[in-house]
C-alpha positions in Angstrom: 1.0 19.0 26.9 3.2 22.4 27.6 4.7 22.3 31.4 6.2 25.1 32.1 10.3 25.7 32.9 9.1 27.2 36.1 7.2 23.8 37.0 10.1 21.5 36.2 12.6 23.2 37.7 10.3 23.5 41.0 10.0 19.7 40.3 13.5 18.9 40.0 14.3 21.1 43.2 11.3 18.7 45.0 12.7 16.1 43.7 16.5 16.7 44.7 15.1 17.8 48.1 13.5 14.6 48.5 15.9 12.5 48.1 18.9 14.4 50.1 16.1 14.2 53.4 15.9 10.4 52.7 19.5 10.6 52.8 19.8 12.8 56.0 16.8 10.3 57.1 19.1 7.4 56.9 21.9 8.5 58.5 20.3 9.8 61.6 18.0 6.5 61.6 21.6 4.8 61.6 23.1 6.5 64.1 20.3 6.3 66.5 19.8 3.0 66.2 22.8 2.0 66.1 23.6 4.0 69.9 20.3 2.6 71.2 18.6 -0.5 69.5 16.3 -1.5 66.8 13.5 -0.8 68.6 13.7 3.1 68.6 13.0 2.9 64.9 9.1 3.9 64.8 8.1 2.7 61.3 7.2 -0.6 61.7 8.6 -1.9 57.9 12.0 0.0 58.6 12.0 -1.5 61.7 11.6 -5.0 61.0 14.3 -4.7 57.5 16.6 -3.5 60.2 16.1 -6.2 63.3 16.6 -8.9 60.3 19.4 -7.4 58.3 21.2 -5.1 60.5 21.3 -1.1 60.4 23.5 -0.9 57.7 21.5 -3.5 55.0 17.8 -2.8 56.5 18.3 1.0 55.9 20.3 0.0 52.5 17.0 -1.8 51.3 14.3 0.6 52.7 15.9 3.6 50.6 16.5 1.1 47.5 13.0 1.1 47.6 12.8 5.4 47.9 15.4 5.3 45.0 13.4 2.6 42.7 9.9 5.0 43.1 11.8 7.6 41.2 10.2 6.6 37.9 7.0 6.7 39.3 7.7 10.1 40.8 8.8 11.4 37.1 5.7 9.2 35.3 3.2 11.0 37.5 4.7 14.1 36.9 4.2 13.8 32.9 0.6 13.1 33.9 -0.5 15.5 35.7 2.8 18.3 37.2 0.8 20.6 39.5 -0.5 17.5 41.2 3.0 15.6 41.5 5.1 18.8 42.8 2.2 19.2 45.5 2.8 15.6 46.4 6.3 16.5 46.3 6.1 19.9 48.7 4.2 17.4 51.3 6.6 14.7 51.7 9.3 17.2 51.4 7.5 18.5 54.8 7.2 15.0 56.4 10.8 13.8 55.5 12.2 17.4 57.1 10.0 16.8 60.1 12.0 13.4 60.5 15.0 14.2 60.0 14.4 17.1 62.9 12.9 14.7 64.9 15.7 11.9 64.3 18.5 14.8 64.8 17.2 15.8 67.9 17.2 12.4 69.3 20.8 12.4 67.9 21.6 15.9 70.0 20.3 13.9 73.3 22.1 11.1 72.7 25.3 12.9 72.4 24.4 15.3 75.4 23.9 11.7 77.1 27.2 10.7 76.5 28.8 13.8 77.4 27.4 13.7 81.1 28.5 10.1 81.8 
């Protein structure tokens, strides 16, 4: 099977993309939760890594997980590489979404402190 240079440089941008947002995921997931609690974590599996390890280890583990899939990503992509980069373009969407979502909750958290 021929894949194209266009298609696997759009998959390695996907891919690259993905994991950066995980990144940016983590770190706004830490600093939230580490200003509030636990409990303003809304995935229920992240959560509960995170109320028995701590931030720091329960977020550790939950993106071990994201970086152990990576195989899977580039296996599925070998199969079948329209398929995997538009599986790629949609969590690319979700994870930005997040991170949005987690730095505004960042922004009023800070504005929080700034009034007191």
């Amino acid at each position: 099977m021929c894949i194209s240079p266009i298609s696997i440089l759009t998959f390695i941008c996907l891919v690259v993309t993905f994991y950066i947002l995980n990144l940016l995921d983590a770190t706004t997931t830490f600093f939230v939760v580490s200003k509030c609690s636990y409990k303003s974590e809304r995935n229920p599996l992240v959560r509960s890594l995170i109320k028995k390890y701590g931030a720091k280890k329960g977020l550790f583990y939950t993106k071990l997980i994201v970086l152990f899939i990576l195989p899977l990503i580039i296996w599925s992509y070998q199969e079948d590489a329209l398929y995997t980069n538009i599986v790629l373009v949609i969590l690319d969407i979700f994870y930005l979404f997040v991170v949005f979502h987690n730095y505004n909750i960042c922004r009023k958290i800070m504005l929080d402190k700034k009034a007191m």
